[in-house]
N, C-alpha and C positions, 0 to 999 in steps of 0.2 A: 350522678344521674338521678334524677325528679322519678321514681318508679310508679308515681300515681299517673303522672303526663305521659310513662311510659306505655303503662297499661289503657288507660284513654285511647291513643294515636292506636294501639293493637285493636281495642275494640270497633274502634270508627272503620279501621283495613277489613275486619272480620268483616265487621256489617257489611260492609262495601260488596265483601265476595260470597255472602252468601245472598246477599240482593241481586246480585248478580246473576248467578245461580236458580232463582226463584224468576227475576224477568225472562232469562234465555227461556223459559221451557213456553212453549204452544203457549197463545193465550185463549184458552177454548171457548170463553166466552166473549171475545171482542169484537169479534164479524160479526155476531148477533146483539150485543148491543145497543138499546134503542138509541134511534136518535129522533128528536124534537126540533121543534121550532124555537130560537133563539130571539127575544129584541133587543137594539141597541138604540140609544136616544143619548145626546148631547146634548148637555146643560152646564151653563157656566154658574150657575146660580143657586143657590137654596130658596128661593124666594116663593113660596106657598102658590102666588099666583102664575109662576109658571114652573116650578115642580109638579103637581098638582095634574092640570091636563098634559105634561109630557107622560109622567106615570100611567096615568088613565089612557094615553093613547097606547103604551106600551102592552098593558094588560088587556085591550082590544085587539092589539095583532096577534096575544097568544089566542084569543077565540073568548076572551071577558071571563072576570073575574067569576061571574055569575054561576057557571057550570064545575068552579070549582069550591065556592064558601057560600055558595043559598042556604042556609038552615043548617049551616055546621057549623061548632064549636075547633076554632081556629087556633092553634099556638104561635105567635111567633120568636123565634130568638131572634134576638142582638147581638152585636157587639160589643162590650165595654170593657175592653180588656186592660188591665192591670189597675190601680187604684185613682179614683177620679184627680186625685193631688196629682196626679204626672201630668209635665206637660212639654211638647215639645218648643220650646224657646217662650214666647206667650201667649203662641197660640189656644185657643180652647178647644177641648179633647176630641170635639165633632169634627175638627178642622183637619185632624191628623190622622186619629187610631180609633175613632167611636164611630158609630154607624149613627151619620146626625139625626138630634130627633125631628127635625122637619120632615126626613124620610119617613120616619116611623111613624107621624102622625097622618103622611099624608096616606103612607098602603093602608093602616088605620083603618081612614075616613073612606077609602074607597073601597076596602073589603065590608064597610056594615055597609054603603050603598049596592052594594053590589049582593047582600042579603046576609049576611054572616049571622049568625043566632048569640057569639060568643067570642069575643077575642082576648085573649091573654099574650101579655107580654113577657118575654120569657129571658132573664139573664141570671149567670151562675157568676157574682160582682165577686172581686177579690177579698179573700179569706173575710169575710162577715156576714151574719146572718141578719144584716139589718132589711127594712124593707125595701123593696127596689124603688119607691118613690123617693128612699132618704138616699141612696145612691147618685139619684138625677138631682136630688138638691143640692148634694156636694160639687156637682157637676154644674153647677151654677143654670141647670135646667128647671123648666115647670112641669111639673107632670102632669098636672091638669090639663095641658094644651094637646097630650096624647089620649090620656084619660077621656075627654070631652069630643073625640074627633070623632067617635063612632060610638053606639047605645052600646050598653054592658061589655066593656071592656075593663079587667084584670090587669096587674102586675102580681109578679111572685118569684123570688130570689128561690130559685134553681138548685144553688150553692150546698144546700140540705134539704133536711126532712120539710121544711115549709108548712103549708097549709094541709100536707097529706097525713093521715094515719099511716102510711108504711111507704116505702121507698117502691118502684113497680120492676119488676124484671123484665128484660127488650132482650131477644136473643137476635142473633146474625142470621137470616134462613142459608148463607153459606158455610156456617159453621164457624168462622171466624179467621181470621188473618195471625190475630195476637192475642183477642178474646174471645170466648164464644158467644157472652151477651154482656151486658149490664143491668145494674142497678139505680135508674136513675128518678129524680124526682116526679110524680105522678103526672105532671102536667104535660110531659111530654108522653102518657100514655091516655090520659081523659081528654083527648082531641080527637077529632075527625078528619083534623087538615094540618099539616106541619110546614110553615117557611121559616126558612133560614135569610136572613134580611143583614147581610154582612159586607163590611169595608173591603174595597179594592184595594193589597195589600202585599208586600215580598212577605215574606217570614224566613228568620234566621236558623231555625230546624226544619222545618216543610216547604222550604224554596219560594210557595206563595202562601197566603191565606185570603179566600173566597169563599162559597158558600159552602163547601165540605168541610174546611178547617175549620169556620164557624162553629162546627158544632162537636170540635174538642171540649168543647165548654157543656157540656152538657151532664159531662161527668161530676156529679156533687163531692166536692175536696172532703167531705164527712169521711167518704169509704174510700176517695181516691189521689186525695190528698195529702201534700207534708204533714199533717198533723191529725190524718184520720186511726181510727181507732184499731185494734188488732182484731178482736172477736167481734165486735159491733163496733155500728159508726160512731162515730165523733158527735156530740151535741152538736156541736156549731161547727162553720168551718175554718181550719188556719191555713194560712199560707197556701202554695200552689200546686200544679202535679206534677212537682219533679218525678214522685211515684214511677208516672205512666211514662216521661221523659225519661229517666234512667232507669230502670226496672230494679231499683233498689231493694224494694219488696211488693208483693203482692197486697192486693185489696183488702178490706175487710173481708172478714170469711161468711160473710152476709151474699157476697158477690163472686160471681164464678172467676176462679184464678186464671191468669193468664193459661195459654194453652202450651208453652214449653219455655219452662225457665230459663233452658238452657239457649235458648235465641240470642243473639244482639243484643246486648244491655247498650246499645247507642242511638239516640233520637231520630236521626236521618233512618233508619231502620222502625222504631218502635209508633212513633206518632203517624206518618202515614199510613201503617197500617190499623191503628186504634181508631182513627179518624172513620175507613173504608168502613169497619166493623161497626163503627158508632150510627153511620147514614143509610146500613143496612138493616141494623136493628130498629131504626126511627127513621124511615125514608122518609125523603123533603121530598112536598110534593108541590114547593115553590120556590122557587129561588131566585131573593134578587140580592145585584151586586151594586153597591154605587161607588162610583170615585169621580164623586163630581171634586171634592180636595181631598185629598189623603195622604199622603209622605211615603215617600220612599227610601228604601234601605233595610227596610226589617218592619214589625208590628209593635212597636211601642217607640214611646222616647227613651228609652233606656235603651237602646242598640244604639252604639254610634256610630257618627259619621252619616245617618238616618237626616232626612230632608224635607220641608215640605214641599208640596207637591199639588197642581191644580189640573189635572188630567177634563174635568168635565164632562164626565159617562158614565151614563148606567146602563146594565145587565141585566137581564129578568128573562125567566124560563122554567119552563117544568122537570124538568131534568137536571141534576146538579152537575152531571159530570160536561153536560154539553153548554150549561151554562159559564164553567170555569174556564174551560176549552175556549169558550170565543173571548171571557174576561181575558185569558194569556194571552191569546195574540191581539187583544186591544191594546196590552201590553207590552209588546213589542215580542214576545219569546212564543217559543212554537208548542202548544201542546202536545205534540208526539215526543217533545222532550224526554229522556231516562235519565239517570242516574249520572252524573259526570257532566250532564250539559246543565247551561243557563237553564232556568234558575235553580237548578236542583245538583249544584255540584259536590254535595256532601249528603244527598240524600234521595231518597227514591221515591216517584212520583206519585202523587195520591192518586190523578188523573185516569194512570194505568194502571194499579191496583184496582181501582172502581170498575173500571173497564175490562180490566183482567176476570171479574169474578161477575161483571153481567149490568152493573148500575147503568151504565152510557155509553154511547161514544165520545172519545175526545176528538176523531176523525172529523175535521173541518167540511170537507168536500161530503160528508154523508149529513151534516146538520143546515138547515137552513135559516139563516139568517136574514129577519126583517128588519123595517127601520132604517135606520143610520149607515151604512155600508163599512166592515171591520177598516179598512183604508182609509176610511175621513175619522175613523173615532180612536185611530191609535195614537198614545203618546208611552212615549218609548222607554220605559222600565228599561229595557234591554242596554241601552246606551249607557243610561246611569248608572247600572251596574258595573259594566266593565269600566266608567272612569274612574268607579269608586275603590275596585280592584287595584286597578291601577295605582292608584295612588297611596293602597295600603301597602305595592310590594317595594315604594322607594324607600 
């Protein structure tokens, strides 16, 4: 007998039953969770001249950009998960697991028209502390063309220490799920405004990734990463967070240790709720989703049996949990989802964690939905999933 595959399968069951455990009870904050107005917009295109006024229509149904980025200093994150060399068949990395930058130039261009003082572009790129424009070149992008879209716009690699004197502390105001705060790079604290601008997406530990998984990445691999330091961070960063993935060990002792060791050392357990902690400590106070192309099967090319995929929709909303909510069922799968159903069958929902502790509703019939109607703009994750299933159990 394999005693390490033994102990695994034990810990994945643990997890299982004390998630369990932890969903059954009252969720005392989820009747009261707000809910927001949602938009949806179908696009088959990246093309500037009609990305561009669908966005801009989109950011008029939430009530214009205006009353949320006039004379503030805006962050936003990205996408760019794993290293720009990966790539799913030949496609380029916008096409699959990157949040393309036609997006990004164009929320951009219409956050400084719209008044923004300051925009910074926010990614934590895999294990390197190079600068995020050398990122986007490996990435066979211009950065310029985001750079140039709006006056006094930033990039800055997340990943570490960066351009800050000291790393900033972000606590959870509910105390925490699995942390009680973090230590993360300053720019997600010298902001006024925080969106999360991330890929329509399954994921292989958190069932989807949308705009709350977005911002697993936020955590700097320095203190919370394979190769972060013991007593202090790491100069630079290595490798990823299995860390926070497997709770192999705790943070640097810069950063508040998790809140009981003795939890679930199993992902489907550990990441949705670091995720809940991470968007409380740094609430997104915009979120958009796009899958105008993106793949399915998991978040990167390195999950196999992973597909590309031409869905043609975006997401955008004030609310991240209500924004995710309608991202699933454009999706095909129901947000009221838990632990054991599509697409969270090995792990427990970010959605109702969020929801559990106050962020949102995932409740469809309490959110309103402008734009595009969830019925004309779904393309079915859900299906694909179960063929994919399918055809791993012959």
């Amino acid at each position: 007998m394999d005693c390490r595959h033994s102990r695994r399968k034990w810990l994945r069951l643990a997890g299982g039953a004390v998630a369990g455990a932890y969903l059954g009870r009252p969720a005392l904050h989820a009747a009261a969770a707000p809910a927001s107005r949602v938009a949806v917009a179908r696009s088959k295109t990246y093309d500037p001249a009609v990305l561009l006024p669908t966005l801009d229509r989109m950011f008029d149904q939430l009530g214009g950009l205006g009353r949320i980025v006039k004379g503030k200093t805006v962050a936003i994150k990205v996408n760019l998960t794993g290293a720009p060399t990966y790539r799913l068949g030949y496609l380029p990395a916008e096409d699959t697991h990157y949040t393309h930058p036609h997006v990004i130039a164009a929320t951009v261009h219409l956050m400084g028209k719209a008044g923004a003082r300051r925009i910074r572009v926010l990614e934590s790129p895999w294990s390197t502390a190079d600068p995020l424009e050398e990122v986007m070149l490996q990435s066979n992008w211009e950065p310029r063309d985001i750079l140039s879209a709006a006056p006094n716009v930033e990039f800055e690699n997340t990943n570490w220490l960066g351009k800050g004197s000291r790393y900033a502390r972000m606590m959870a105001p509910h105390g925490g799920l699995m942390y009680p705060g973090f230590e993360l790079n300053h720019s997600y604290q010298d902001c006024d405004v925080f969106a999360s601008l991330a890929k329509l997406k399954e994921h292989d530990t958190a069932g989807i990734t949308l705009s709350m998984k977005n911002c697993f990445g936020l955590t700097p691999c320095t203190i919370y990463g394979t190769g972060a330091g013991v007593d202090e961070p790491s100069d630079v960063p290595k490798g990823g967070r299995d860390m926070v993935h497997a709770g192999y060990r705790q943070p640097s002792k810069i950063a508040p240790p998790e809140k009981d060791p003795a939890s679930p050392r199993d992902g489907g357990y550990r990441v949705p709720r670091t995720v809940v902690d991470l968007i409380s400590a740094r609430p997104i106070d915009l979120a958009v989703v796009e899958g105008i192309h993106t793949m399915a099967g998991g978040e990167g090319p390195w999950i196999s049996n992973a597909k590309p995929v031409e869905p043609g929709v975006l997401v955008a909303g004030t609310n991240p949990v209500n924004v995710d909510a309608v991202s699933m069922a454009v999706m095909g799968f129901d947000p009221m989802a838990d632990r054991g159903t599509p697409p969270f069958e090995t792990c427990d929902s970010t959605l109702r964690l969020a929801e559990d502790v106050g962020v949102g509703t995932r409740d469809l019939k309490r959110i309103e939905v402008v734009g595009t109607p969830i019925r004309e703009a779904v393309f079915n994750f859900a299906d694909l999933r179960r063929e994919r299933r399918a055809r791993m159990r012959r």
